[in-house]
C-alpha positions in Angstrom: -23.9 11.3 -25.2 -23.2 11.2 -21.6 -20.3 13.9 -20.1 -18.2 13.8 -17.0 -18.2 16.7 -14.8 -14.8 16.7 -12.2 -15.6 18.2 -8.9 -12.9 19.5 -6.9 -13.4 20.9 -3.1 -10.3 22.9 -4.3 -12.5 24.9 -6.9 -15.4 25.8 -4.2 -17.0 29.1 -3.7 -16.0 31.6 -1.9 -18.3 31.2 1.9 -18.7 27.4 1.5 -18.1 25.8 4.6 -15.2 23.3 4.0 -13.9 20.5 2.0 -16.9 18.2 2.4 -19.9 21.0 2.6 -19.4 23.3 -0.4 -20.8 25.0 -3.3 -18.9 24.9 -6.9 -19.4 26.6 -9.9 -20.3 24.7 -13.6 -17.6 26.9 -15.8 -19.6 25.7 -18.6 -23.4 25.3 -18.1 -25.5 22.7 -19.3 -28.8 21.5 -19.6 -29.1 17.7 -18.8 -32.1 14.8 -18.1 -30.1 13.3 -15.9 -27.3 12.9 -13.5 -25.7 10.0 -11.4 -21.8 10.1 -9.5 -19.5 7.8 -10.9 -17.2 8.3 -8.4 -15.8 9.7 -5.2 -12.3 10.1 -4.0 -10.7 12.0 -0.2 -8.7 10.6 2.8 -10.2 8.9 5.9 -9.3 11.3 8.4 -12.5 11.0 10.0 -11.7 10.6 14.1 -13.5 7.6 15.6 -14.1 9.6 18.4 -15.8 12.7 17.3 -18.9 14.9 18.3 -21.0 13.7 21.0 -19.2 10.2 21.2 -16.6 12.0 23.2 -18.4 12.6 26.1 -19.4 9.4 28.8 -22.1 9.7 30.9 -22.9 7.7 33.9 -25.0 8.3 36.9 -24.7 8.3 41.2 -27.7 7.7 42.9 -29.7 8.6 39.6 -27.8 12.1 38.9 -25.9 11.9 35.8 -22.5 13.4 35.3 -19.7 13.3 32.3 -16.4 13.6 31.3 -15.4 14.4 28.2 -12.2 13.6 26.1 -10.5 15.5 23.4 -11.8 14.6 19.7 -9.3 12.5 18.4 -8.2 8.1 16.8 -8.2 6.3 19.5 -7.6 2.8 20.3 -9.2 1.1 23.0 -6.2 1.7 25.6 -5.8 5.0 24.7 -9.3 6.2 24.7 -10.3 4.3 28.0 -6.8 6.1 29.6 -7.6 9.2 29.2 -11.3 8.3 30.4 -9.3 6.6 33.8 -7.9 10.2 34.1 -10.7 11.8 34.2 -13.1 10.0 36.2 -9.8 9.4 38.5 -10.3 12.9 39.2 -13.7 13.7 39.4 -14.5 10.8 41.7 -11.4 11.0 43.4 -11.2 7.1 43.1 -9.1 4.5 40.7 -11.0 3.6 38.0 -10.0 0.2 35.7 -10.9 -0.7 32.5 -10.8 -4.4 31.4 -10.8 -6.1 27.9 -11.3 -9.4 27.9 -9.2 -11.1 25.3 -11.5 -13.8 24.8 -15.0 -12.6 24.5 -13.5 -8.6 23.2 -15.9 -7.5 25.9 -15.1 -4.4 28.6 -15.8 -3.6 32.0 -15.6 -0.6 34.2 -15.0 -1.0 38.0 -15.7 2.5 39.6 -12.9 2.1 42.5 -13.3 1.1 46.1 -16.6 3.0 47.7 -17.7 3.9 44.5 -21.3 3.0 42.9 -22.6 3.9 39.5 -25.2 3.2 37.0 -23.7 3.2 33.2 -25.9 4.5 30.6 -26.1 3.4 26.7 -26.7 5.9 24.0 -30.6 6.2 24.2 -30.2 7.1 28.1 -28.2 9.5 27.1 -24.3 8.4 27.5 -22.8 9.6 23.4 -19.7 7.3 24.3 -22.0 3.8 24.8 -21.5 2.3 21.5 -17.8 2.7 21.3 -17.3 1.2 24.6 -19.5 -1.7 23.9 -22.7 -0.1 26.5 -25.9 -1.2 25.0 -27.6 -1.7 28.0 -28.1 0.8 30.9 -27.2 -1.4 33.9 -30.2 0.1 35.6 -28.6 0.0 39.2 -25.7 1.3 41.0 -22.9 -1.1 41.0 -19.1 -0.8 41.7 -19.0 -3.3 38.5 -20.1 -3.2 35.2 -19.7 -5.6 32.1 -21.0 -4.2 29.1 -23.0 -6.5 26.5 -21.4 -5.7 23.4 -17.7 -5.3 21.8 -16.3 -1.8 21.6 -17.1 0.1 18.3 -14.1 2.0 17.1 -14.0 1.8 13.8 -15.2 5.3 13.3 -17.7 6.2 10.5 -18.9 3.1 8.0 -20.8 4.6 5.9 -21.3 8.5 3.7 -24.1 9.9 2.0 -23.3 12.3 -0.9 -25.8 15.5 -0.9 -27.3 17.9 -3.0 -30.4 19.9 -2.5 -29.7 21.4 -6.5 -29.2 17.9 -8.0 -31.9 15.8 -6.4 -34.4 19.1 -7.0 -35.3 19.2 -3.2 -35.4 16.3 -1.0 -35.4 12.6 -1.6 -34.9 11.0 1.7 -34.7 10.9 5.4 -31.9 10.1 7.4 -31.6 8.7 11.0 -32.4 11.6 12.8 -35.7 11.9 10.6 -34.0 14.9 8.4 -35.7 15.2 5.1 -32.5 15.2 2.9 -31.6 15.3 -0.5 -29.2 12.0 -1.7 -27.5 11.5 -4.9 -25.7 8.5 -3.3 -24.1 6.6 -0.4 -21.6 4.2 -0.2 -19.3 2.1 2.3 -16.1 3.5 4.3 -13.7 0.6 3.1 -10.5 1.8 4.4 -8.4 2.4 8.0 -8.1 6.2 8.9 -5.3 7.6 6.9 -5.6 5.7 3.7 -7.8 6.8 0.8 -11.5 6.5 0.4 -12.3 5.3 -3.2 -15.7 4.3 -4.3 -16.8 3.7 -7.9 -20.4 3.5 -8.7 -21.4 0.7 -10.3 -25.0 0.6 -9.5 -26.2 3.6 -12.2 -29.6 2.4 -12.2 -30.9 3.1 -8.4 -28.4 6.0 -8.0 -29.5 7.6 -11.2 -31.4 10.9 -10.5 -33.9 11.3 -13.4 -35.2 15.3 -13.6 -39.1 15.8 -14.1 -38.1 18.8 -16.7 -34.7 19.6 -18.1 -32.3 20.7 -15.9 -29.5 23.5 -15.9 -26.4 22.7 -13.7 -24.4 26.0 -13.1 -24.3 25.9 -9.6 -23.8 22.8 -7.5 -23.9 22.4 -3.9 -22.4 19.1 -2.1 -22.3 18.1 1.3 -20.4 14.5 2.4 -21.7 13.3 5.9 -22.4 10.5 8.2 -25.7 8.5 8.4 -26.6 11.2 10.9 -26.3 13.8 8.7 -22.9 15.0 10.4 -20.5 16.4 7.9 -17.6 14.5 7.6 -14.1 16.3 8.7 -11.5 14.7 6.7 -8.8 17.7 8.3 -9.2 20.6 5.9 -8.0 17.9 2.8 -9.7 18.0 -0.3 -11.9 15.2 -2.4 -12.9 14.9 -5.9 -16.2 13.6 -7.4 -16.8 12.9 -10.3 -20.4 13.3 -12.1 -21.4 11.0 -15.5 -24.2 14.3 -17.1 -26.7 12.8 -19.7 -27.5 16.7 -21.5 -30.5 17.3 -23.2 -30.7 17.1 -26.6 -33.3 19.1 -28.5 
């Protein structure tokens, strides 16, 4: 008969990291077969403008430079203002962003006298995909439209981890990590509401152990496809595990 083991960031071990990268303790031990997550539960609070999206990277006459904003939910307007300020400053020019209502594409125009080269995310600018840069423009220009629509929707997808239930590693992630993964599963809500996912597929998520297992101590970490822990603010989340013990 299967059991259901309630996992609480509240209830984690003194030295784990935070809400989402934690270790908690099994009050009563057991020795299972198996092990899959029925379910996961925390607030989106995760910025869409995080890590090293914040910072945009262009390039003069093939030197790159950057500015970087503060981590933070941005819309469009808001993040590309405080972008304005900055380069404002730096190249002592008036820099304008555009989005066009029709196509939902943007452009930057670098101010009278100036000429830049915009980078994408492979060449090294971390802000390219949020601002719709998927092409380096590959020349200095006063004008840039970028090829795709602005990505602000923040993270879409999680990975649950645990190096003591998957016995090791299981996968590898995008930045070729070798990870362990009991489960991922879709960001289906706007920043501020709750993230609820329910397994329902038990059969590829299942985690079958080679030899019978003892959970006392469990260790779970909640990040990005990048294998970036997520910051949901210092709130708390709850999973919940469906335990198939061994029965002698």
């Amino acid at each position: 008969m299967s059991k259901l083991i309630y996992i609480h960031s509240k209830d984690r071990l003194r030295g784990s990291n935070s809400s989402t990268d934690f270790q908690v303790e099994c009050r009563l031990p057991m020795r299972v077969r198996s092990v899959v997550v029925k379910s996961v539960s925390f607030p989106n609070l995760m910025y869409n403008v995080r890590g090293t999206s914040r910072t945009f990277t262009y390039s003069v006459l093939g030197v790159q430079a950057n500015v970087t904003v503060a981590e933070g939910q941005y819309s469009f307007t808001q993040l590309t203002d405080a972008l304005k300020t900055l380069l404002d400053a730096q190249l002592a020019t008036a820099v304008t962003f555009t989005l066009n209502n029709i196509t939902n594409k943007a452009s930057l125009n670098f101010g009278a006298g100036i000429t830049a080269s915009v980078l994408n995310r492979t060449d090294g600018n971390g802000m390219a995909d949020i601002l719709g840069i998927l092409v380096s423009s590959g020349a200095d220009a006063q004008t840039h439209i970028f090829t795709g629509i602005p990505q602000l929707y923040g993270v879409t997808n999680a990975l649950i981890m645990s190096n003591t239930l998957c016995q090791g590693f299981n996968a590898v992630n995008s930045r070729n990590d070798l990870i362990g993964v009991l489960t991922d599963f879709p960001i289906s809500v706007a920043y501020g509401e709750i993230q609820h996912y329910e397994n329902n597929d038990s059969v590829v998520n299942h985690k079958q152990f080679v030899t019978t297992h003892v959970i006392d101590v469990i260790d779970i970490r909640i990040t990005d496809d990048d294998g970036v822990v997520l910051d949901i603010g210092g709130n708390d989340c709850i999973i919940v595990l469906k335990a198939f013990p061994y029965e002698d």
